[in-house]
Backbone as CSV, one residue per row, in Angstrom:
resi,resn,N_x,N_y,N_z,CA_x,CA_y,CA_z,C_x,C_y,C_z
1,UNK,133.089,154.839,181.434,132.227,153.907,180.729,132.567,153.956,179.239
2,UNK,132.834,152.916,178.673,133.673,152.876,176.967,131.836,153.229,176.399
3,UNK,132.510,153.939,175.056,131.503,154.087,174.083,131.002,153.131,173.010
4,UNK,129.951,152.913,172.302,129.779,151.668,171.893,130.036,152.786,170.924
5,UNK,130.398,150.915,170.085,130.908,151.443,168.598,130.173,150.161,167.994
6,UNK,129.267,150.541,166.488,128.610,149.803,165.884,129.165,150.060,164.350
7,UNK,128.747,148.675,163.831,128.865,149.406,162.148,128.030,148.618,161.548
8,UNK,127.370,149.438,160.418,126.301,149.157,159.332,126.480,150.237,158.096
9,UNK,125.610,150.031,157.515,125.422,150.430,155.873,124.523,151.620,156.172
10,UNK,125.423,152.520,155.549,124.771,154.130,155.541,123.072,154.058,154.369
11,UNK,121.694,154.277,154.745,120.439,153.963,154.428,119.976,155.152,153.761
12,UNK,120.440,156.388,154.309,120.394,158.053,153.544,121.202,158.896,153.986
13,UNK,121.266,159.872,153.014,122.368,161.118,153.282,121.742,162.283,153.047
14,UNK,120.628,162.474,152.739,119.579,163.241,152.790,119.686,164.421,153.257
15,UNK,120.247,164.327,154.759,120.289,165.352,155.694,121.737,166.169,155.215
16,UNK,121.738,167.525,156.226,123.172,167.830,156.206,123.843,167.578,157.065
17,UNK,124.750,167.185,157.179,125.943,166.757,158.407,125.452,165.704,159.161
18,UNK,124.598,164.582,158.335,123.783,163.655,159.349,123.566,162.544,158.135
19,UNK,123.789,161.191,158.446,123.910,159.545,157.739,122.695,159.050,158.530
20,UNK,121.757,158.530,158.067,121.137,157.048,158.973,121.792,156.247,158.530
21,UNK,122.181,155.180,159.550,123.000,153.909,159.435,121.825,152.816,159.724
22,UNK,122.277,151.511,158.677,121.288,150.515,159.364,121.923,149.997,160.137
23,UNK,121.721,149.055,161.342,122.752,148.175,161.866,121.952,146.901,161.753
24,UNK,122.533,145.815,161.801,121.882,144.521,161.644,122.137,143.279,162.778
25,UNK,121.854,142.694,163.220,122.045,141.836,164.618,121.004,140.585,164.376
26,UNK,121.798,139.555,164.278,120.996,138.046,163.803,121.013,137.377,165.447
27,UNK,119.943,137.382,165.677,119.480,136.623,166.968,118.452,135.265,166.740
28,UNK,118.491,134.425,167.877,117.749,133.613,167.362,116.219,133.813,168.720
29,UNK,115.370,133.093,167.339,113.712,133.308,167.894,113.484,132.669,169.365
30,UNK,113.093,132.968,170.266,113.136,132.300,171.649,112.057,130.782,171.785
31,UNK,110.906,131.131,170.638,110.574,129.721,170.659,110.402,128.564,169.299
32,UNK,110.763,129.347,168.535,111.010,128.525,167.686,112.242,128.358,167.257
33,UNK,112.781,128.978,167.609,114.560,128.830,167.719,114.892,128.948,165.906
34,UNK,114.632,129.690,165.233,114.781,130.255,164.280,115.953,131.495,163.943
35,UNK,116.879,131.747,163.543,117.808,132.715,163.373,117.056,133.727,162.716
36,UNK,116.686,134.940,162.841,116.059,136.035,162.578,116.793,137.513,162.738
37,UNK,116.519,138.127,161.480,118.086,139.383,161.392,116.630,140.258,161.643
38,UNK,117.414,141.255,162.545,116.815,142.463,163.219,117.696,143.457,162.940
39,UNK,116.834,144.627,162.129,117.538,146.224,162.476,117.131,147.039,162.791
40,UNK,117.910,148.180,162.876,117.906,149.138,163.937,118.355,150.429,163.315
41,UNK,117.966,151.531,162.623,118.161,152.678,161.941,119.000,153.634,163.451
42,UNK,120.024,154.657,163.212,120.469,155.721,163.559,120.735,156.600,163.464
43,UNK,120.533,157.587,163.628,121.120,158.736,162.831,122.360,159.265,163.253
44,UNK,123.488,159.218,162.710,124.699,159.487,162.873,125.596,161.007,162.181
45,UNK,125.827,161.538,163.105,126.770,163.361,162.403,127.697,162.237,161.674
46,UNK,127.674,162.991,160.689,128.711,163.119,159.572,128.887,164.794,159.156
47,UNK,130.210,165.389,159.913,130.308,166.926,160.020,131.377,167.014,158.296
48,UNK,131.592,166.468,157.880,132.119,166.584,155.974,131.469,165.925,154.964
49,UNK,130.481,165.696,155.330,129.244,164.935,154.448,129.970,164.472,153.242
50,UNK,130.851,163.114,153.926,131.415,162.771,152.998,131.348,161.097,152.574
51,UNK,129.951,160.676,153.265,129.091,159.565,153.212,128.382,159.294,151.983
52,UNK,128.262,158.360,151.244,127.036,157.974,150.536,126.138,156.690,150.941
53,UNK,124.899,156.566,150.276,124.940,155.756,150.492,124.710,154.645,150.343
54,UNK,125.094,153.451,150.800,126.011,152.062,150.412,127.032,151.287,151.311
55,UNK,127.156,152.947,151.540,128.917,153.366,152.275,128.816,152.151,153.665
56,UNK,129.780,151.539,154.004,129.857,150.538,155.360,130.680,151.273,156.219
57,UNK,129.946,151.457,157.226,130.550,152.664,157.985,131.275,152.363,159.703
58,UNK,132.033,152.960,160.262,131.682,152.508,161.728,131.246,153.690,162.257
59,UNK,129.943,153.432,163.686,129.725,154.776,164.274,130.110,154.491,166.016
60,UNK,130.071,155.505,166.824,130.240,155.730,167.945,129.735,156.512,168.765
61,UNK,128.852,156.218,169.734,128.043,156.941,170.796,129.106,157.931,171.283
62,UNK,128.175,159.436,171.551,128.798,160.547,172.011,127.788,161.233,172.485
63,UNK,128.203,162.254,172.679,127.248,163.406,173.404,125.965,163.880,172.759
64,UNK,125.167,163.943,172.831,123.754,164.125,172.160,123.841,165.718,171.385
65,UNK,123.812,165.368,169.989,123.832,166.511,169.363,122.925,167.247,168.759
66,UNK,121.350,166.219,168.879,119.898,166.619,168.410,119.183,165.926,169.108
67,UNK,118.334,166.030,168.709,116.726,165.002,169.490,117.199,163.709,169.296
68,UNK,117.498,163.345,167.815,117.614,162.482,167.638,119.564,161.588,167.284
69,UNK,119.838,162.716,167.122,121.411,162.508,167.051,122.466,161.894,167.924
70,UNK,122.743,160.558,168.626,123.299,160.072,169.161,124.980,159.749,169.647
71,UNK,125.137,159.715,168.177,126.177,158.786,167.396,127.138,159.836,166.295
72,UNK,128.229,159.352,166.103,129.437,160.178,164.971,130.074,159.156,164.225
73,UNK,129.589,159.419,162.730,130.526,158.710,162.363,132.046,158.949,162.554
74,UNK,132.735,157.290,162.609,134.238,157.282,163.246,135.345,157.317,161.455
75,UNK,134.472,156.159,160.698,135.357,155.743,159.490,134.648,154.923,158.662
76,UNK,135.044,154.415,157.445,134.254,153.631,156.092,135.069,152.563,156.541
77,UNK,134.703,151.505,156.350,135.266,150.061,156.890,135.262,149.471,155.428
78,UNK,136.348,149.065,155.118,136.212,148.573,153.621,136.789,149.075,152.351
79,UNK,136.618,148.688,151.621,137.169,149.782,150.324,136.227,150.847,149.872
């Protein structure tokens, strides 16, 4: 089963070895048919805490590394 891979804008770095990422996904409203941006916070390992943030990141589902820890960051997308 492939791993999803998302990317968004790193939201804090707060933690150690750990980014929340926002991710963002524009869907439209089912009855008013309106385009409406929805996000979705993650918390992503970053094991060289070498994130800030701003940073546009890509992440990737892996093996569960906390309660809440899902995801690794892969790379900075961008300059």
């Amino acid at each position: 089963m492939p791993r999803r891979v998302l990317t968004g804008e790193v939201v804090s770095d707060k933690m150690e070895k750990t980014v929340v990422v926002r991710i963002d996904r524009r869907v439209m409203h089912p009855l008013y048919k309106k385009i409406i941006t929805q996000s979705k916070r993650y918390a992503a390992h970053d094991e060289t805490d070498s994130y800030a943030v701003g940073d546009m990141v890509r992440i990737r589902e892996c093996r569960p590394i906390s309660r809440r820890k899902r995801f690794e960051v892969i790379e900075k997308v961008g300059a």
